[in-house]
TIRO-2110 file (N, C-alpha, C; in Angstrom, 1 decimal):
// TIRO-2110
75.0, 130.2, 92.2, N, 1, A
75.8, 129.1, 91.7, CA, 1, A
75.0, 127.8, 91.8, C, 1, A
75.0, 127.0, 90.7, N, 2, A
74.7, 125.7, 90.9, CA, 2, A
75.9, 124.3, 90.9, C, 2, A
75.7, 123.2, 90.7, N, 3, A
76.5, 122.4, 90.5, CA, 3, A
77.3, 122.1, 89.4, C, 3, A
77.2, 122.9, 88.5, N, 4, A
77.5, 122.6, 87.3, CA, 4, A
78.9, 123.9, 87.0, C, 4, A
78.9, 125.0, 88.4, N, 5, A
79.5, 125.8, 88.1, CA, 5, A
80.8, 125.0, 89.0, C, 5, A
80.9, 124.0, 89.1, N, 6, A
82.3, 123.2, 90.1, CA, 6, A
82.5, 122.3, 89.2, C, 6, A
84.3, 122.0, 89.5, N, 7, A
84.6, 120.6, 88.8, CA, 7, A
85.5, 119.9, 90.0, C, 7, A
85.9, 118.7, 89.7, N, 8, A
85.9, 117.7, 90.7, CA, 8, A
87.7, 118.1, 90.7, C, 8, A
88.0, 117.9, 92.1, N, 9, A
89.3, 117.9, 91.9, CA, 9, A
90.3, 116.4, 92.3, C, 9, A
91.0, 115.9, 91.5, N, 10, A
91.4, 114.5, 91.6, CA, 10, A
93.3, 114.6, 92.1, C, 10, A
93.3, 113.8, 93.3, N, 11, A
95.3, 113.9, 93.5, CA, 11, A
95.8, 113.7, 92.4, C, 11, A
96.9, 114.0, 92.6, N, 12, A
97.9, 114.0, 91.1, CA, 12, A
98.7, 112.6, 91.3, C, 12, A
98.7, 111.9, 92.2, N, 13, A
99.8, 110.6, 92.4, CA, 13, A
98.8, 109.5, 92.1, C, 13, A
97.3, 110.0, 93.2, N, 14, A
96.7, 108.4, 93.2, CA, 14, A
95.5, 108.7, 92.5, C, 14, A
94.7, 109.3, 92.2, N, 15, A
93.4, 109.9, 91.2, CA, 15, A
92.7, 109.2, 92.1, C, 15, A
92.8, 109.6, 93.5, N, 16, A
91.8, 109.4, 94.5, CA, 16, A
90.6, 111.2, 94.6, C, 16, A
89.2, 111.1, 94.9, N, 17, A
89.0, 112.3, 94.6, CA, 17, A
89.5, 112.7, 95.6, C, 17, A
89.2, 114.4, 96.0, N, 18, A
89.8, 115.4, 97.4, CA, 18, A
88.2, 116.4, 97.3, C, 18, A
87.7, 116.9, 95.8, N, 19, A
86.4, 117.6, 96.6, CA, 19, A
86.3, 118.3, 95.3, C, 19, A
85.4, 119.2, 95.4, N, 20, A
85.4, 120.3, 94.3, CA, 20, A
85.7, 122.0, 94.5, C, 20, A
85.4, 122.5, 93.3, N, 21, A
86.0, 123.6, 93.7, CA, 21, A
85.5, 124.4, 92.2, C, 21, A
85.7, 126.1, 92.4, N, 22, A
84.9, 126.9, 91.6, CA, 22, A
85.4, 126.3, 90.0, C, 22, A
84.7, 126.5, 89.1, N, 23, A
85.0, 126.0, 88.0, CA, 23, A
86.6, 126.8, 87.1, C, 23, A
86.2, 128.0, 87.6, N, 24, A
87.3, 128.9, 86.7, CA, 24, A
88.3, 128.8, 87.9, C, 24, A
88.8, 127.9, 88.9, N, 25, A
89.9, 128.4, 90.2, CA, 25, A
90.8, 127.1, 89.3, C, 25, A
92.1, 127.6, 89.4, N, 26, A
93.2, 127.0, 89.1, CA, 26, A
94.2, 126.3, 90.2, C, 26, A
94.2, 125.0, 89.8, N, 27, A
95.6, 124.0, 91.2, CA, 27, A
95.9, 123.2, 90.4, C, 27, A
97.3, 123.5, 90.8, N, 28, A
98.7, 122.9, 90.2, CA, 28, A
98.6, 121.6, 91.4, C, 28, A
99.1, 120.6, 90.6, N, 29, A
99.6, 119.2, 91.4, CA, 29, A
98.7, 118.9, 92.5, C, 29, A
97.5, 118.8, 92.9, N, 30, A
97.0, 118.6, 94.0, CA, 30, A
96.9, 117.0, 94.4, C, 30, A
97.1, 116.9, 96.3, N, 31, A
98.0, 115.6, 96.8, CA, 31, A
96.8, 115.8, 97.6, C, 31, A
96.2, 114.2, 98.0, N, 32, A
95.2, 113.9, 98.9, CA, 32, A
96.0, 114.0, 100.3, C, 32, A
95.4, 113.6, 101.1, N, 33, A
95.9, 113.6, 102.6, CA, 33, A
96.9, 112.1, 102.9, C, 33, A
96.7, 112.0, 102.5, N, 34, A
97.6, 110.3, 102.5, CA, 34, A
98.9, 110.3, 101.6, C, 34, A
99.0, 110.9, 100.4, N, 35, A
99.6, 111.3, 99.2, CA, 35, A
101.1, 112.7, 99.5, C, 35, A
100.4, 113.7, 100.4, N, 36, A
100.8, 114.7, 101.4, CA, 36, A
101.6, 114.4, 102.2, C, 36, A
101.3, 113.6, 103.0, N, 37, A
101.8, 113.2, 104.0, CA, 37, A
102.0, 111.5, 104.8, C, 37, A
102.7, 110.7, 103.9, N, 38, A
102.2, 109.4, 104.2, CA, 38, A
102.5, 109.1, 105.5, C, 38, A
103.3, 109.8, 106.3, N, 39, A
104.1, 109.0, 107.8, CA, 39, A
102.3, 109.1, 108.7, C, 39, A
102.0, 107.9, 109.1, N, 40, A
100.8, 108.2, 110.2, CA, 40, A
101.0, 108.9, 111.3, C, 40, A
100.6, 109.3, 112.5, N, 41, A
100.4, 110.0, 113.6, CA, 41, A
100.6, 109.2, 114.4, C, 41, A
101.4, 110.0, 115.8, N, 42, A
101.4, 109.2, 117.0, CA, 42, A
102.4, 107.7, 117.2, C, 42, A
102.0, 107.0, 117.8, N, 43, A
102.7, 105.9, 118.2, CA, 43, A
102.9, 104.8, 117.0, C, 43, A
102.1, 104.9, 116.1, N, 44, A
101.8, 104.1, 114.9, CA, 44, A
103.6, 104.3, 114.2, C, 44, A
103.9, 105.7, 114.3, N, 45, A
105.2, 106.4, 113.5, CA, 45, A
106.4, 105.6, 113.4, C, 45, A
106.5, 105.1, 114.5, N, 46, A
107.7, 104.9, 115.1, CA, 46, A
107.7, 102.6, 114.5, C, 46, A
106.6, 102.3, 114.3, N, 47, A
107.0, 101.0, 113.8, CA, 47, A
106.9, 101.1, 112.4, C, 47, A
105.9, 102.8, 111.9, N, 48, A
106.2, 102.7, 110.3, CA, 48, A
107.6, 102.7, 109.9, C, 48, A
108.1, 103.8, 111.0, N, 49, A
109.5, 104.2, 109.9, CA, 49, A
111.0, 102.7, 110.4, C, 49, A
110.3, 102.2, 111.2, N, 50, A
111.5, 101.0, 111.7, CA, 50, A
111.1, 99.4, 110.8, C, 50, A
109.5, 99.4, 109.9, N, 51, A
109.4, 98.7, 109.3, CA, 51, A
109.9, 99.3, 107.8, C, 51, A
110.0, 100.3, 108.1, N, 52, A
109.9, 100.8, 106.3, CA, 52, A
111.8, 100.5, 105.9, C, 52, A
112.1, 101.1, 106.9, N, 53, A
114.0, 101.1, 106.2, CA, 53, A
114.4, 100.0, 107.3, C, 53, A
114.3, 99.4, 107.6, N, 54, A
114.8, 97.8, 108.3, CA, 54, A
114.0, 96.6, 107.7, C, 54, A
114.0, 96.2, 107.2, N, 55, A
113.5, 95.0, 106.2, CA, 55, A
113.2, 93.7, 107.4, C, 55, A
114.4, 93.5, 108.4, N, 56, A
114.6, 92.3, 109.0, CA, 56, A
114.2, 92.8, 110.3, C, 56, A
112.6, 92.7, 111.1, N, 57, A
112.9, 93.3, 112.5, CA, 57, A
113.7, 92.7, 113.6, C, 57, A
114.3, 91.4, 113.7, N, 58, A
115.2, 90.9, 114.4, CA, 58, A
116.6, 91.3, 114.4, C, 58, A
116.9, 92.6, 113.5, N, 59, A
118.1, 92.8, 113.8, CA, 59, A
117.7, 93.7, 114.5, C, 59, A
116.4, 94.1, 115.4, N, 60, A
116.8, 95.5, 116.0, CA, 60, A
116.5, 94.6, 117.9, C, 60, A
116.5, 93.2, 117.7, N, 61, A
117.0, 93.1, 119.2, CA, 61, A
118.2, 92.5, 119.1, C, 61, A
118.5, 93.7, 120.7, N, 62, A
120.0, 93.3, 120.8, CA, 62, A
120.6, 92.3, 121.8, C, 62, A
121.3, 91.4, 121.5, N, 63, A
121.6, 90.2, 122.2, CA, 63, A
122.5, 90.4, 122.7, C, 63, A
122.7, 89.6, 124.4, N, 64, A
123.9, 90.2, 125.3, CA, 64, A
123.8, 89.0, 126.2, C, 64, A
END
């Protein structure tokens, strides 16, 4: 095999590349890693998902 027996394979959402692959191999819809799975890892998670669906972060302190 040379290089010419691969073609590039591009996400289907953002036409970021992902890699290559045998020329005659077939994939449906292929999703980069970001595209896949956008929530980040770890401790990061927890202000993505409290900035993503709360717009205002002052409503999440509570006053007493």
């Amino acid at each position: 095999m040379n290089i010419y027996d691969k073609k590039s394979v591009r996400c289907s959402k953002c036409d970021r590349f992902i890699g290559e692959i045998d020329y005659d191999a077939v994939v449906t819809l292929p999703k980069c890693g970001k595209c896949a799975n956008p929530l980040p890892e770890g401790d990061d998670k927890v202000q993505y998902i409290v900035s993503k669906f709360n717009k205002n972060p002052a409503n999440l302190i509570s006053q007493t």
